[in-house]
MARFIZA-34620 format. One record per residue (C-alpha): x, y, z. Coordinates in steps of 0.001 Angstrom, whole numbers, padded with zeros to 6 digits, always signed. Layout:
<pts>
XYZ
...
</pts>
This chain:
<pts>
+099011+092994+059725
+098109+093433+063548
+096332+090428+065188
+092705+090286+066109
+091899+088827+068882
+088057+087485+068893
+087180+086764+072272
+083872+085115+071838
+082963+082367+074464
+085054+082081+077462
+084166+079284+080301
+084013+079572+084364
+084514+076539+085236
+084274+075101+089303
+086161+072034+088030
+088339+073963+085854
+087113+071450+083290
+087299+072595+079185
+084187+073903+077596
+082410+071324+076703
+082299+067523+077831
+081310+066560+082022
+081574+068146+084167
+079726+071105+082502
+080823+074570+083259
+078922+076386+086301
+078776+079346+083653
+079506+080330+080337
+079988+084299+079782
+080514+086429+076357
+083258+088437+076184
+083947+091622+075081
+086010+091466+072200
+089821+093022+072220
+089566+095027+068856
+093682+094770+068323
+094430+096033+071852
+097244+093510+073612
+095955+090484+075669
+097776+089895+078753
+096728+086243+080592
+097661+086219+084152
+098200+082597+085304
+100190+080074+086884
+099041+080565+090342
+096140+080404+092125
+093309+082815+091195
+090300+083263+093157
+087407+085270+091189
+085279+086166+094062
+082386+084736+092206
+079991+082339+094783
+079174+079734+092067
+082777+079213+090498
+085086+080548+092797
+088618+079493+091374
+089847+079755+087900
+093640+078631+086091
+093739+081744+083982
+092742+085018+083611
+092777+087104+080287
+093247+091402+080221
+092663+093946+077291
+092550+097206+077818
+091877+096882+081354
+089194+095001+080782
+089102+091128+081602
+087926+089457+078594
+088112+085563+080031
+088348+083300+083520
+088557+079789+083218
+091338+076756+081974
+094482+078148+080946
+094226+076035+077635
+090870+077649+076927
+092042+081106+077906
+095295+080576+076146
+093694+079202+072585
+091049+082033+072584
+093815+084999+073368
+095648+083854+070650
+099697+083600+070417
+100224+087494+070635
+098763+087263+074132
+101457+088324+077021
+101458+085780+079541
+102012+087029+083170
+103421+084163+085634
+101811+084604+089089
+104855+081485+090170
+102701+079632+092535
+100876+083456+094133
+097700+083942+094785
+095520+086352+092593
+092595+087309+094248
+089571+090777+093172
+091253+093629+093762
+091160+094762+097600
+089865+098126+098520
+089790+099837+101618
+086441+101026+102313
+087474+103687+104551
+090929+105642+104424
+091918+109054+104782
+093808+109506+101878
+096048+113122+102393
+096387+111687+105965
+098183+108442+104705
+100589+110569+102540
+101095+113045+105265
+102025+110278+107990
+104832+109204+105421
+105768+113542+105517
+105450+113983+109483
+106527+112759+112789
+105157+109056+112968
+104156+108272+116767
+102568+104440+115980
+105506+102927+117651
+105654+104460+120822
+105240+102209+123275
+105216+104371+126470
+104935+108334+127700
+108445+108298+128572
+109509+106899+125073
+106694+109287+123584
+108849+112470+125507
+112437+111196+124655
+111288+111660+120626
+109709+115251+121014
+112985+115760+123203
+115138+114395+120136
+112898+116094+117770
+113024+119781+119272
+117211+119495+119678
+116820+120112+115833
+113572+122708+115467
+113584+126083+115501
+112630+128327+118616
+108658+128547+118575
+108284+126571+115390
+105717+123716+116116
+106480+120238+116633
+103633+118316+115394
+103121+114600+114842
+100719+111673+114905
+100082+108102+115728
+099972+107460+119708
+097935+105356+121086
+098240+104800+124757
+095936+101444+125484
+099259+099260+125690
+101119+101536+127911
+102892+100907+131279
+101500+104308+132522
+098171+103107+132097
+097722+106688+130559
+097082+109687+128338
+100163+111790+128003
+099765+115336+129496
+101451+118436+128951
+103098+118248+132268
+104590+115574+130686
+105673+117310+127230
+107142+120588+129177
+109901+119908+130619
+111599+118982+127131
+109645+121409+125038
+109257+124791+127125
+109662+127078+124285
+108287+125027+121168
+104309+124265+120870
+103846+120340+120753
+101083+119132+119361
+100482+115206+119134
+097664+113791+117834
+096109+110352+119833
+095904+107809+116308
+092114+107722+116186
+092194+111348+115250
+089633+111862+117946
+091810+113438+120651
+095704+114743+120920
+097931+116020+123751
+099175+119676+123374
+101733+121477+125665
+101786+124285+127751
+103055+126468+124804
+101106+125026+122310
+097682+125988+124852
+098835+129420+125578
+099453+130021+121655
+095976+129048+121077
+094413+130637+123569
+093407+127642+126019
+093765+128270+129948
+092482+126778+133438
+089167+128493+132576
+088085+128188+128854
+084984+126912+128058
+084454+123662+126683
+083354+123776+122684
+080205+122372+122036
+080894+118586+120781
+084379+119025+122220
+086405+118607+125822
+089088+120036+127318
+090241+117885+129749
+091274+118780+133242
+093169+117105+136389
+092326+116791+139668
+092896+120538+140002
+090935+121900+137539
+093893+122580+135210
+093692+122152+131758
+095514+118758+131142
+096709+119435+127348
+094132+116571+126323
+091750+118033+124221
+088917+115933+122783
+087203+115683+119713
+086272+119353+118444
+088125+120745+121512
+091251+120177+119005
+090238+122425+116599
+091756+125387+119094
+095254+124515+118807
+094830+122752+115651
+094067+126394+113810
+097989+126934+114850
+098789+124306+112485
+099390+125587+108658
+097288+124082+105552
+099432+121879+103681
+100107+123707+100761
+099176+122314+097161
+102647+120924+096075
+102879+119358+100304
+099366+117849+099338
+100260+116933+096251
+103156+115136+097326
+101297+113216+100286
+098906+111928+097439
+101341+110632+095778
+103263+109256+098763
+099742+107760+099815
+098949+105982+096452
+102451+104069+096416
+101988+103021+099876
+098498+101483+099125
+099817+099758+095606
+102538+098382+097881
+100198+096932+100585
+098300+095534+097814
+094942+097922+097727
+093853+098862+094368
+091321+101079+095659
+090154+103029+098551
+086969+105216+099820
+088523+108257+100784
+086695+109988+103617
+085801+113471+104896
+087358+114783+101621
+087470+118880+100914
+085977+119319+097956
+089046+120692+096440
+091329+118117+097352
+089102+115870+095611
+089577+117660+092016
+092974+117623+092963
+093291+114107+093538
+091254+113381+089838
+093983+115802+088462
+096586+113490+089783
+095025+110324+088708
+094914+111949+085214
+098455+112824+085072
+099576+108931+086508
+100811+110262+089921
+097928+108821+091670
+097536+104865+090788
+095154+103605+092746
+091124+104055+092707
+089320+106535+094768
+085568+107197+095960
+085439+110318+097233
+083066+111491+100435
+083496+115129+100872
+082956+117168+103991
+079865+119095+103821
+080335+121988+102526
+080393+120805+099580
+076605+119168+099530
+075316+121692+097182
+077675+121703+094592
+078045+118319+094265
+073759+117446+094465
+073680+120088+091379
+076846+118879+089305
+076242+115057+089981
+078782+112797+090078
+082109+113514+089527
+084914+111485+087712
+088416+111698+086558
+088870+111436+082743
+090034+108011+082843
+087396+106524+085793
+089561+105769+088284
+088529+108977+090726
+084788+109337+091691
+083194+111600+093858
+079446+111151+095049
+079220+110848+098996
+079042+113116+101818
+080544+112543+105136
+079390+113216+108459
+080024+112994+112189
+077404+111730+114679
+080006+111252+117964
+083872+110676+118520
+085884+107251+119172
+085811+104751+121810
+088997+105076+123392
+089279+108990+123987
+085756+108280+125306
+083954+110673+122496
+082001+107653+121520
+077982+108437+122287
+076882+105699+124916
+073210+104996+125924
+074137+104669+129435
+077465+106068+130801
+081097+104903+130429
+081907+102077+132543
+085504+103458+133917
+084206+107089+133600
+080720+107085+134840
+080506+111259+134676
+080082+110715+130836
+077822+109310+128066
+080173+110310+125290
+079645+113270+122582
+077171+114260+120611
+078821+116018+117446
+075624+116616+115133
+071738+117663+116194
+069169+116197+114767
+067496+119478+112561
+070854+119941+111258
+071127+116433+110833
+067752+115490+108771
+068214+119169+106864
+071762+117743+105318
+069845+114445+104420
+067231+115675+102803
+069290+118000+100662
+071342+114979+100040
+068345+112448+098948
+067241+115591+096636
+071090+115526+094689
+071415+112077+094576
+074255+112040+097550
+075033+109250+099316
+075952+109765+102660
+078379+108531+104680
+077925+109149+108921
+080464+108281+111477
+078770+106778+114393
+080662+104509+116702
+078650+104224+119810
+075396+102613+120857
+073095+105670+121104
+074767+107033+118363
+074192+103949+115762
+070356+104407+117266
+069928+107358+116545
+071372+106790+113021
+069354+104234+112374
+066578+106658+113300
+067332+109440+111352
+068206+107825+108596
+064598+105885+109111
+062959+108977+109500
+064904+110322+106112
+063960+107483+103958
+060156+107459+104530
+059994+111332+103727
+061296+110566+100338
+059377+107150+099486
+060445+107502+096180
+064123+107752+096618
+065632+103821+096024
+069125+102230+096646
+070500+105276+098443
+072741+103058+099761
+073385+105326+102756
+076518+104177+105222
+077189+103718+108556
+080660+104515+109363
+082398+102223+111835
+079121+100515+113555
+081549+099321+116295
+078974+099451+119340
+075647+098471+119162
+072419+097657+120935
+071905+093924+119952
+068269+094344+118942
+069212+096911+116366
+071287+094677+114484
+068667+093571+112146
+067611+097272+110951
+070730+097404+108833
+069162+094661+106567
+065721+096206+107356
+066518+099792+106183
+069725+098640+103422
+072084+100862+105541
+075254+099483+104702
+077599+098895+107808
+080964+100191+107039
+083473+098733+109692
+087011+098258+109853
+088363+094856+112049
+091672+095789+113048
+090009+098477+114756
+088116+095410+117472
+091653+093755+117412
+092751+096785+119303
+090326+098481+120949
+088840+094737+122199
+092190+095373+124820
+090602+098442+126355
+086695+098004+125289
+085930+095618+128334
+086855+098512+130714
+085010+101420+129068
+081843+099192+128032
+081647+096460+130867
+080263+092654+130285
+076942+093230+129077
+077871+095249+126081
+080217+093580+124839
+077644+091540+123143
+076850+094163+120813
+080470+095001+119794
+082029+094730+116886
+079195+092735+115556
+080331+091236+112229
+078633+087632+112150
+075282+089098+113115
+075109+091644+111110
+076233+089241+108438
+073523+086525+109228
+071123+089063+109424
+071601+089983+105883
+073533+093086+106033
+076457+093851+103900
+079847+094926+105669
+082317+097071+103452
+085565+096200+105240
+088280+099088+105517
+091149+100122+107941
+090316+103461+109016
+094051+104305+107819
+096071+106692+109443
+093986+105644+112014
+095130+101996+111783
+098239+100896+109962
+095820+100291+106345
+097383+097208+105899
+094784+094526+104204
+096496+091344+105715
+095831+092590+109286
+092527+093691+108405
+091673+090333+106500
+093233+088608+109473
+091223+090885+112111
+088333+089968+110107
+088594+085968+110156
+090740+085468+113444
+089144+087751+115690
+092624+087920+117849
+095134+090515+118384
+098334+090583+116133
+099957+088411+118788
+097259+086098+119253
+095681+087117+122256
+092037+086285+122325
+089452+085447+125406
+085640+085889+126304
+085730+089339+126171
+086335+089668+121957
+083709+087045+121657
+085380+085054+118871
+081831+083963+117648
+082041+087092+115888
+084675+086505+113523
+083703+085543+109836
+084455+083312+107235
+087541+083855+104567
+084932+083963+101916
+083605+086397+103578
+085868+088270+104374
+087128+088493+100839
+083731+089996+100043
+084395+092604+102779
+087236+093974+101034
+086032+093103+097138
+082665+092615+096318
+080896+094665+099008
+082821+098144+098975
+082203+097591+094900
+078482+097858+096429
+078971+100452+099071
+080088+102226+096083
+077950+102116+093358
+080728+099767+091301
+079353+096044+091267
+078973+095792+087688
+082958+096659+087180
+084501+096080+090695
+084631+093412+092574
+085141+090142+091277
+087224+088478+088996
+083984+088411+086042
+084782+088863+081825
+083569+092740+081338
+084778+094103+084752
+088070+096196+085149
+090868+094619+085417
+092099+095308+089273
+093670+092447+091008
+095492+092096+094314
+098448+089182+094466
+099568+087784+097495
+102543+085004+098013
+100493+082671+099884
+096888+081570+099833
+095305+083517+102591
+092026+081714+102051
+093580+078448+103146
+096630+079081+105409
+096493+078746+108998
+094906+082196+110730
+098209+082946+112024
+099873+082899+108591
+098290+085329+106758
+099808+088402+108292
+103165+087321+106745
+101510+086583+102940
+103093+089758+101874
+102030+091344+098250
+103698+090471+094979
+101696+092187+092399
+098957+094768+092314
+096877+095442+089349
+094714+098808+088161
+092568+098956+085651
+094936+095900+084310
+098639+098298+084539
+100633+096555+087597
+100947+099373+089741
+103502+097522+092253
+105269+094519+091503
+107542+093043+094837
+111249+092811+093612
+112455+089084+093099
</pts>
């Protein structure tokens, strides 16, 4: 005779007190009853549920990836029953499941698949590796990788391709800067494409040139796209194994989810296939590039068969990054005073793609890094929402909101545009920001505690392959407000930085929001899916500097541990 387990009253408790007797419980849920399924109580560490009013709990019971109870061990314990499974977190901390609020999913597989550049430290480092890696390629094949970033350099620099040729005359090199915005190509890898001393710049793109008017081999935001079209499609069973690559790398870092951005709309069905079959573990919202608008504002929402992949966003681009300089400025760069920035998107085409979107129930999703750019967000999407006065929570998103004009902080609130930001991307642009912005506008960067105490909500993410995708440096980014090593002055003005409990909401609660999920993601709540992140130390107490060595232990999906840290 199988054991049923009636799960009837279970107790949050802030003093972790039984039901019943002082102090009373802060809240007393129903729930949902386990119908014979197995009961697994996680416990025996701490457990923080993310909930404002009774933020800790001893135990925490699971059916069918559902969490039935949060409270006392002895209450969770007695009302599981002796069948229950108990799972011993050993002194961790369990915490809602983290998710990444804005990844590039194929591109986190494919950096595991590809030539990783993140740990070059120098051009002449940068040249000795494509040196090393065309010893072993083919003549003309491609060399291709990604990951450089050359803020911290010695040179002071952007590679060139007078830099690249002499170790890679006959083999097109193509390296891609880490924000994805810009990448260096050689002299062979311009000539294959097409690219001389005279081609034309591409509208929302730049090639760049030296002091001679030559075509450097830096090619800016759409300006890629030339030599980029050398570069083969991954095929199916190449994407397919970056996917997979990509989900055990984020179980490992201890994300249960992510929002996957600028998504074809095939990869996405692809990616619910996977999830399907187990080969993808993790959770994924889905924003696809444009072209798929229409299909997806007549279909609807789309989900895997088991719930774990959703698509219902669009993504778009309003200007490029920061640090290649794409970034669309209200007044010009301060170490490049010849440019504003980029423009990627007009507004007809703009306020055409929003209107078809508030029509099909899309959400979008628009890149905008920049002051004039985030302005001219703002105004669009202003101008969007009061044509459609009967559209509600839209919950449109602005992706990155690194720069802004300090007076149009409050419209987030104002307008429920959702700022979508990712901190370790101010702990390491905050090195090279003060040159490119000056003083003044530094006041307006990176704004988390304003935007905060003006009421708007911040889904936190990494930007990943961008950024490492690592949630300890991002939760640390987010509460320390220093680089990795410490560093920290004036400039990064640390009266940004946020709260832990906070910050936990960045990662939990609010990308639930930014997704449509608060009533299952989230927090650690009887009814809501069972995804949990476990770290080995308390990253809501240990010193700042601590918490980038927590490391994971466990990570939990819809209540299957997806990645357990060997003991």
């Amino acid at each position: 005779m199988k054991h049923r387990h009636s799960l009837s009253i279970f107790c949050i408790s802030l003093a972790l007190t039984a039901c019943g007797g002082d102090p009373q419980p802060k809240e007393t849920t129903t729930a949902t009853d386990a119908n014979d399924a197995p009961v697994t109580i996680y416990t025996g560490g701490t457990i923080y549920t993310g909930v404002d009013d009774a933020p800790k709990a001893e135990a925490v019971a699971v059916s069918d990836g559902v969490i039935l109870g949060v409270g006392t061990r002895a209450i969770v314990e007695e009302s599981a029953g002796a069948n229950a499974t108990i799972v011993d977190l050993d002194g961790a901390t369990m915490l809602p499941g983290f998710t990444d609020a804005h990844a590039h999913f194929l591109g986190i597989g494919m950096r595991e698949l590809t030539l990783n550049l993140e740990e070059v430290g120098s051009i002449e480092e940068l040249v000795s590796v494509v040196a090393s890696i065309v010893q072993d390629t083919g003549d003309e094949e491609i060399v291709y990788g990604r990951g450089w970033i050359e803020t911290g350099w010695p040179e002071g620099r952007m590679p060139t391709r007078d830099d690249l040729d002499p170790v890679s005359a006959d083999n097109p090199v193509i390296l891609k800067r880490a924000d994805g915005h810009a990448l260096v190509a050689n002299s062979a890898a311009l000539a294959a494409a097409g690219i001389d001393d005279a081609t034309a710049d591409p509208e929302g793109g730049i090639i760049e040139r030296d002091a001679e008017g030559r075509a450097s081999g830096i090619l800016i935001d759409r300006a890629q796209g030339i030599v980029e079209a050398l570069l083969a499609e991954p095929n199916d069973a190449k994407k397919r194994e970056a996917y997979e690559k990509g989900s055990d790398v984020y179980a490992a870092y201890g994300w249960t989810g992510m929002h996957n951005m600028s998504v074809d709309p095939g990869n996405a069905k692809m990616i619910a296939g996977l999830s399907d079959e187990g080969v993808v573990d993790v959770r994924v919202y889905n924003s696809i590039e444009q072209s798929g608008l229409d299909a997806l504002a007549q279909s609807g929402p789309q989900a895997s068969n088991n719930g774990r992949i959703i698509t219902r966003a669009m993504k778009l681009y309003l200007d490029g990054a920061l640090g290649s300089r794409g970034a669309l400025l209200t007044e010009p760069y301060h170490d490049r005073p010849e440019t504003s920035g980029l423009l990627l998107m007009q507004k007809d085409e703009a306020m055409d793609l929003f209107n078809r979107a508030i029509a099909g129930g899309v959400q979008v999703n628009t890149h905008a890094i920049g002051d004039q750019a985030n302005r001219l967000l703002l105004d669009w999407y202003a101008e969007a929402f009061a044509a459609h006065p009967d559209a509600s929570d839209l919950r449109w998103r602005d992706e990155h909101t690194q720069i802004l004009h300090v007076e149009d902080i409050p419209r987030y609130a104002e307008l429920g545009v959702i700022a979508s930001m990712q901190p370790s991307h101010a702990i390491g642009d905050l090195f090279f920001a003060p040159d490119r912005l000056g003083p003044d506008r530094l006041d307006g960067a990176y704004p988390w505690r304003s935007l905060i105490d003006s009421g708007a909500i911040i889904a936190g993410g990494s930007d990943a392959p961008v950024e490492r995708g690592d949630p300890l440096i991002e939760f640390y980014a987010a509460v320390a407000r220093r680089g990795l090593d410490g560093t920290q002055n004036e400039d990064w003005r640390p009266d940004q930085a946020v709260t832990r409990a906070e910050a936990l909401k960045m990662f939990t609660l609010w990308p639930a929001y930014a997704s449509f999920q608060e009533d299952s993601l989230g927090t650690i709540e009887p009814g809501k899916r069972a995804d949990f992140t476990v770290f080995a130390k308390d990253i809501m107490t240990i010193p700042e500097a601590e918490i980038l060595s927590a490391t994971p232990v466990m990570t939990v999906v819809d209540g299957k541990i997806v990645f357990r840290a060997a003991r």
